[in-house]
C-alpha positions in Angstrom: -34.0 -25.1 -34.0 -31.8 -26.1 -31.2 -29.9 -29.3 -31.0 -29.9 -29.8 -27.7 -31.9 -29.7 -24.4 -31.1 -26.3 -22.9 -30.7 -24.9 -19.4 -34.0 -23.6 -17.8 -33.8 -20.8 -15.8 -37.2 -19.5 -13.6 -37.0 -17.2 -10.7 -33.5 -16.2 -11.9 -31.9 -20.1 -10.9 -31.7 -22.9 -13.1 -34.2 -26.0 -12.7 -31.9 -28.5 -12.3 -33.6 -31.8 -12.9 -37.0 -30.5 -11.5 -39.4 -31.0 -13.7 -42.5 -30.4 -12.3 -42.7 -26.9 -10.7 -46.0 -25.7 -8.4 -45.8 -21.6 -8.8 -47.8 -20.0 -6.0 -48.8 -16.2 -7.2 -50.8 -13.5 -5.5 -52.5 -12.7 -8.8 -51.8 -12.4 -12.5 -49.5 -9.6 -12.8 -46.8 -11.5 -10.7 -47.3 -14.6 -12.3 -46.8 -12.5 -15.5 -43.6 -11.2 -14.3 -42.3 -15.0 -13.3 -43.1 -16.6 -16.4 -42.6 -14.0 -18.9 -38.9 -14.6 -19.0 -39.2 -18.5 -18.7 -41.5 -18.3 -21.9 -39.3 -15.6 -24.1 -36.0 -17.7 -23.2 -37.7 -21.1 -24.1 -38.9 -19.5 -27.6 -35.4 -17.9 -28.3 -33.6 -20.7 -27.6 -36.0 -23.4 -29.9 -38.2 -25.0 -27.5 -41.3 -25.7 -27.6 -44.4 -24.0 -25.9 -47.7 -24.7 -25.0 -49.9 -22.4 -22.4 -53.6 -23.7 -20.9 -55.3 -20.9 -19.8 -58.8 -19.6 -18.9 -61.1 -19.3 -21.8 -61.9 -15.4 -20.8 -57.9 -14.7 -20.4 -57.1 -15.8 -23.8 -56.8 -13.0 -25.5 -55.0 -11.2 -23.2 -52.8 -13.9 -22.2 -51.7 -13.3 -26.1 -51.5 -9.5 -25.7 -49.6 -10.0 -22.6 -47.1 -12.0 -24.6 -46.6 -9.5 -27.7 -46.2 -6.8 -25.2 -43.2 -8.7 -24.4 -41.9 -8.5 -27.8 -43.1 -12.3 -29.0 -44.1 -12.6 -32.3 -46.9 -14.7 -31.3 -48.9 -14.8 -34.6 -45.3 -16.5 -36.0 -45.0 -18.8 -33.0 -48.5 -19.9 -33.1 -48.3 -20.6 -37.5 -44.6 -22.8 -36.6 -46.4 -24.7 -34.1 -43.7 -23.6 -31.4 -46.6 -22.1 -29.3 -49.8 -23.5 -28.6 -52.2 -21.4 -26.7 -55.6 -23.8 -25.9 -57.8 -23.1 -23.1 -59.7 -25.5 -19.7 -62.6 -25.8 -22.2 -60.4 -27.9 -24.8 -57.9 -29.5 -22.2 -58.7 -29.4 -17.9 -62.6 -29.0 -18.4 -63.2 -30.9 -22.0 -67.1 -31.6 -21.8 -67.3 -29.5 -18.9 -65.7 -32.0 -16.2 -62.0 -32.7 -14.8 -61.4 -36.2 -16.2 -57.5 -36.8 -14.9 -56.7 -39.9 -16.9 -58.5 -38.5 -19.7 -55.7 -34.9 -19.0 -52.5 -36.5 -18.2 -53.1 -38.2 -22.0 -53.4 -34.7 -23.5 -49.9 -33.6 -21.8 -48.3 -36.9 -22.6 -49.6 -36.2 -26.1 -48.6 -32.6 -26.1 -44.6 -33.7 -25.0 -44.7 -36.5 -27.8 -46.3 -33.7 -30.4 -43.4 -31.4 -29.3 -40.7 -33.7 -30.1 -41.9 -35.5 -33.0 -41.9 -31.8 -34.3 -38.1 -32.2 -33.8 -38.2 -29.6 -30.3 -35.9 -30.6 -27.9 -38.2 -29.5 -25.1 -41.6 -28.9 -24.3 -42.3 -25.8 -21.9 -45.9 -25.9 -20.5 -47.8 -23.7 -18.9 -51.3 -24.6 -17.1 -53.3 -21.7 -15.1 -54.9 -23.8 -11.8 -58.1 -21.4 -11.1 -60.2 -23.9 -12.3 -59.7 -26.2 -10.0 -60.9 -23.8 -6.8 -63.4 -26.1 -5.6 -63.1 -28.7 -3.7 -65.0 -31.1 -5.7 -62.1 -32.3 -7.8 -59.4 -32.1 -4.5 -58.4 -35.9 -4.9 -59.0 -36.1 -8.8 -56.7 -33.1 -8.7 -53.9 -34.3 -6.3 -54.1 -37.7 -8.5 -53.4 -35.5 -11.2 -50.3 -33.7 -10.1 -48.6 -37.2 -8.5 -48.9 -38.8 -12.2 -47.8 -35.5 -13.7 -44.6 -35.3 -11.6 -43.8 -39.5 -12.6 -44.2 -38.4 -16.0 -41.9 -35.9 -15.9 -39.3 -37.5 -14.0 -36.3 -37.8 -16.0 -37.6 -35.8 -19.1 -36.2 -33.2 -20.7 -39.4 -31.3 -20.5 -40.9 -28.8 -18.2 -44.5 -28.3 -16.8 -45.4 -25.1 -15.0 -48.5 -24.8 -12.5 -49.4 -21.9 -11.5 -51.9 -21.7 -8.5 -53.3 -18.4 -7.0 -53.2 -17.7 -3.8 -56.4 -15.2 -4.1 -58.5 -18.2 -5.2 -57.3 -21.8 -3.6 -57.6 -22.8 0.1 -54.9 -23.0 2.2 -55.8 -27.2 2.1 -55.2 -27.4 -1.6 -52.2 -25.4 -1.8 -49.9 -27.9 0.8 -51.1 -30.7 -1.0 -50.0 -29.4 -3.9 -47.1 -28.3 -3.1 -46.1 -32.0 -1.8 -46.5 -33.6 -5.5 -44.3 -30.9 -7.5 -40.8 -31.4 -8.3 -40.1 -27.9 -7.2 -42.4 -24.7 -6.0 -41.9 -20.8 -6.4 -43.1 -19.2 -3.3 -43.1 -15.6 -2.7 -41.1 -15.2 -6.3 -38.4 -17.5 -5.1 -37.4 -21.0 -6.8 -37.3 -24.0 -3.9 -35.8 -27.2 -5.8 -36.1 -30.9 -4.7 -32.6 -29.0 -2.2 -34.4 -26.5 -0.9 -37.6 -26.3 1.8 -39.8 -28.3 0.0 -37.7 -31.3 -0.3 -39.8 -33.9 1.4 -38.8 -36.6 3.8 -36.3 -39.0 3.6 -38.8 -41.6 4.4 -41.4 -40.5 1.5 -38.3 -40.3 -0.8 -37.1 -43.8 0.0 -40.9 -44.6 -0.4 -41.0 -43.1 -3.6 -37.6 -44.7 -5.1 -38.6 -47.9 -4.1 -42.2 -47.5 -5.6 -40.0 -46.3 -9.0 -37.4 -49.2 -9.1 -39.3 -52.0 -7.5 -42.0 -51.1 -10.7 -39.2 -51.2 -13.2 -37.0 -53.5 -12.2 -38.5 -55.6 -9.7 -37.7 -56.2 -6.0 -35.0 -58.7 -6.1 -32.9 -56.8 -8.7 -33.2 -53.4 -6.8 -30.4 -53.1 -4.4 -30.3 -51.2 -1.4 -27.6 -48.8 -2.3 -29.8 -48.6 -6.1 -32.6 -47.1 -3.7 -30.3 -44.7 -1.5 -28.9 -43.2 -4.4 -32.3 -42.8 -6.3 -33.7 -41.0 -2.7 -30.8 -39.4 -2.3 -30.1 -40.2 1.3 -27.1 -41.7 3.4 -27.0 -45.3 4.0 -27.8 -44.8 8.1 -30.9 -42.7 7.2 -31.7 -45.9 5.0 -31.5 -48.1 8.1 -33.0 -45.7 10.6 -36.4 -46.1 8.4 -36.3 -49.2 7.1 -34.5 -52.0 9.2 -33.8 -54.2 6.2 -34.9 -54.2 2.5 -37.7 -56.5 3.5 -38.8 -53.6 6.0 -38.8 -51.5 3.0 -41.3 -53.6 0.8 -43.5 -54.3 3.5 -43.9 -50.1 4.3 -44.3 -49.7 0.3 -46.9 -52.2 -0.4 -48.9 -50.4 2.5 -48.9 -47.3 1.5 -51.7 -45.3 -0.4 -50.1 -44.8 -3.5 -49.2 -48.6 -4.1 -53.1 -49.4 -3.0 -55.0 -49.5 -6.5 -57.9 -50.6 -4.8 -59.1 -47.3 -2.9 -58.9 -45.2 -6.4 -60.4 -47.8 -8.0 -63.3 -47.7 -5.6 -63.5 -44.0 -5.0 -64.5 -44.0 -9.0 -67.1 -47.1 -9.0 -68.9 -45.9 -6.3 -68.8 -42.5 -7.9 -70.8 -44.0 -10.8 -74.3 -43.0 -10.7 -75.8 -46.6 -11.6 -77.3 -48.9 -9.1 -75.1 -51.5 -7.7 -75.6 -54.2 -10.1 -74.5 -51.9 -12.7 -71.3 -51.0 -11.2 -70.0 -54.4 -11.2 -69.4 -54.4 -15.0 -68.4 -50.9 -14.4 -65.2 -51.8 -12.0 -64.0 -53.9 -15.0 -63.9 -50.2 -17.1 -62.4 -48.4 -14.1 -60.1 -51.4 -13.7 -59.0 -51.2 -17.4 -58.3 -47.3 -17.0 -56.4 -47.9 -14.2 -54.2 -50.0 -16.0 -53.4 -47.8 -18.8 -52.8 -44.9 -16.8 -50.2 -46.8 -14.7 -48.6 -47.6 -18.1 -49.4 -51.0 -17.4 -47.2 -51.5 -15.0 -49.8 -53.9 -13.1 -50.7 -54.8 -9.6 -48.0 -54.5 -7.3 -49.4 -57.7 -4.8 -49.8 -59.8 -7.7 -45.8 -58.9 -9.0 -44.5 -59.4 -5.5 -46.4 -62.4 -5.0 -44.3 -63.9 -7.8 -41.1 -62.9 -6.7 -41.3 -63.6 -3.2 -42.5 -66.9 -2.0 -40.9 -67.5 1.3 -44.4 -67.8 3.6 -42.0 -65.8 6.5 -41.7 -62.5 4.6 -43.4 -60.0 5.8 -44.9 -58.9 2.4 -46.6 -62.5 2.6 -49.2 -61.5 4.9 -49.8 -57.9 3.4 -50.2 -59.5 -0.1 -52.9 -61.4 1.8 -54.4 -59.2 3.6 -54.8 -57.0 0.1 -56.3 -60.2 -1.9 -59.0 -60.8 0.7 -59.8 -57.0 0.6 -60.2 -57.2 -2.8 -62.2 -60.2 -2.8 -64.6 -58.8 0.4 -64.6 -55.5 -2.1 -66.6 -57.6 -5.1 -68.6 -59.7 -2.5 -70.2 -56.6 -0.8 -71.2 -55.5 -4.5 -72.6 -59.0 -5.6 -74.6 -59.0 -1.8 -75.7 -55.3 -2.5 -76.9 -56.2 -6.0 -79.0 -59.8 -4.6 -76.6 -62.6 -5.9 -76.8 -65.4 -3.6 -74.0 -67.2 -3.6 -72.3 -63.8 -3.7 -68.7 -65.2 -1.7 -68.3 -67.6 -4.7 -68.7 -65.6 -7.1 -66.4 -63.3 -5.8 -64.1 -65.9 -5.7 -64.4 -65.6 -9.4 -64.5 -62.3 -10.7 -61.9 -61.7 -8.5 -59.6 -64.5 -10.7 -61.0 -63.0 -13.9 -59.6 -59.5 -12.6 -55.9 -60.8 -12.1 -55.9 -62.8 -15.1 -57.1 -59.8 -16.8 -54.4 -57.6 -15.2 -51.7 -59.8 -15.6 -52.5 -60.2 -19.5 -53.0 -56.7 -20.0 -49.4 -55.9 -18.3 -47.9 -58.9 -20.9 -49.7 -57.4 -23.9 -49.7 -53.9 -23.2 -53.4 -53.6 -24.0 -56.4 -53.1 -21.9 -58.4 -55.5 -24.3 -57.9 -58.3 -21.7 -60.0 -56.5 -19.3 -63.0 -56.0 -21.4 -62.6 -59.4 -22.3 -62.8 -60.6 -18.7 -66.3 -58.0 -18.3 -68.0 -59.7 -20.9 -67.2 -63.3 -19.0 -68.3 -61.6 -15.8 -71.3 -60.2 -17.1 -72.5 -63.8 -18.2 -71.2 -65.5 -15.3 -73.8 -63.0 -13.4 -76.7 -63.8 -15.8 -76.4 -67.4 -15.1 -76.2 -66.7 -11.4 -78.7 -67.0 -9.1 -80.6 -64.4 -7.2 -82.7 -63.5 -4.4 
């Protein structure tokens, strides 16, 4: 078994430090053709393997890959290869959960290297994800994939056909990879898919501020993790502080709206998706590696009532709070702006504990005192 991480070739170039690669194919025979060779070279040279495929293309996926000349009954008995299929991995219990999926790959890459692998190359057929149903879920999905991968040594493949998605789903798609093959050709984080400086800045600072906080990241810590010049810096972003403000307003950094998009997605009534937003809450948390609520750290940090993330932090609270009130009113509480006032205190206690213990028990904790405080509470 190799000692040492190895240089990943696809399309005929080398990966680089793109991790995450979105590979557009007009059909199976040339996305046969692309990854053949990535998957032969990553067996050869001691890496790891596994390959998510459609339940109906199993077998011939595997005929595919002895045709090849792999020894695929070997690979499989080492545990260098794992062939599974949507039904045991995308579509367990016959729906896309994407927390519930970007746990299996985590625990796939950890499987890999507690095996002693130095990388993980995985594979993941897209057809089932066609409809439009699971767009956002999906595109939630792929963003958290690519922060996972970031950094790592290994490498996750999605192939998407051009036969079967919509034009829509294939440039969203293609704007959370690392890297895309289009039309058999590898385009890097250097190439024609690189995104914009601003997003990139964006995207540094939602990385660094996370890990290191916003006083401790540096400007020039953020140009160099964009990879833009100091004047494109400054042609964006005035200052730092113009920097913090445009991060804590973008999508990503707003919890709240995925958060939402899931409760109200829940089929109970709306008294019972107020114990429900705790649950949703608490996955939240430990899909974000309990990282926490970016308002609530920044708050912290920066206390000077003239920065502009002041207001924003604000402006975020109240539409939190307005969030749990329209519930409470929808579900007949009466004093529903007080007790909003209150879960909404249980919720950041909650968050903030769970960040410091690195559990999600301080969620379900903070559920069970809401759900009393709302059988004590009056109602119309």
């Amino acid at each position: 078994m190799a000692a040492a991480t190895n240089s990943i070739q696809l399309a005929g170039e080398s990966l680089g430090g793109d991790r995450h690669v979105c590979a557009l194919v007009d059909g199976p025979d040339e996305a046969y053709e692309l990854l053949l060779p990535f998957i032969r070279d990553g067996l050869e040279h001691g890496d790891r393997a596994f390959h998510i495929v459609d339940p109906e293309a199993r077998a011939a996926h595997i005929e595919r890959l002895a045709a090849s000349g792999i020894d695929v009954a070997a690979a499989i008995d080492s545990r260098q290869l794992a062939v599974t299929t949507w039904a045991d991995s995308y579509l367990m219990d016959g729906r896309f959960e994407r927390g519930a999926q970007l746990d299996r790959i985590r625990q796939m890459l950890a499987e890999g290297a507690s095996l002693g692998y130095p990388q993980t190359r995985g594979i993941g057929t897209m057809e089932w994800s066609k409809g439009d149903d699971s767009h956002d879920d999906l595109l939630w999905y792929e963003s958290r994939l690519s922060r996972l991968l970031r950094g790592q040594p290994d490498v996750v493949i999605c192939t998407y056909d051009l036969n079967v998605h919509s034009a829509r789903t294939i440039a969203d798609v293609l704007g959370v990879h690392h890297a895309a093959v289009i039309g058999g050709a590898l385009r890097g984080s250097g190439g024609a898919m690189k995104s914009s400086a601003r997003d990139r800045l964006l995207t540094a600072a939602s990385e660094l501020f996370y890990e290191n906080g916003i006083q401790a990241t540096g400007v020039d810590a953020l140009i160099a993790a964009a990879g833009v010049a100091k004047a494109t810096f400054y042609r964006h972003f005035p200052s730092k502080d113009d920097l913090v403000a445009a991060w804590l307003r973008q999508p990503r950094t707003r919890w709240l709206d995925d958060v939402r998009v899931r409760v109200e997605k829940h089929p109970a009534n709306a008294e019972g998706r107020i114990p429900y937003f705790f649950d949703v809450v608490g996955e939240w948390l430990e899909e974000a590696e309990f990282r926490g609520c970016p308002y609530l750290n920044v708050a912290v940090e920066i206390t000077g009532p003239t920065h502009p993330a002041r207001k924003i932090i604000g402006e975020y609270l109240q539409e939190v709070e307005d969030y749990l009130e329209g519930m409470l009113a929808q579900a007949g509480y009466r004093q529903s702006r007080a007790l909003a006032a209150q879960l909404q205190t249980l919720t950041a206690g909650a968050i903030s504990l769970a960040v410091a213990r690195g559990t999600g028990d301080p969620v379900l904790a903070a559920k069970d005192a809401a759900t009393n405080l709302l059988a004590e509470a009056p109602r119309t």
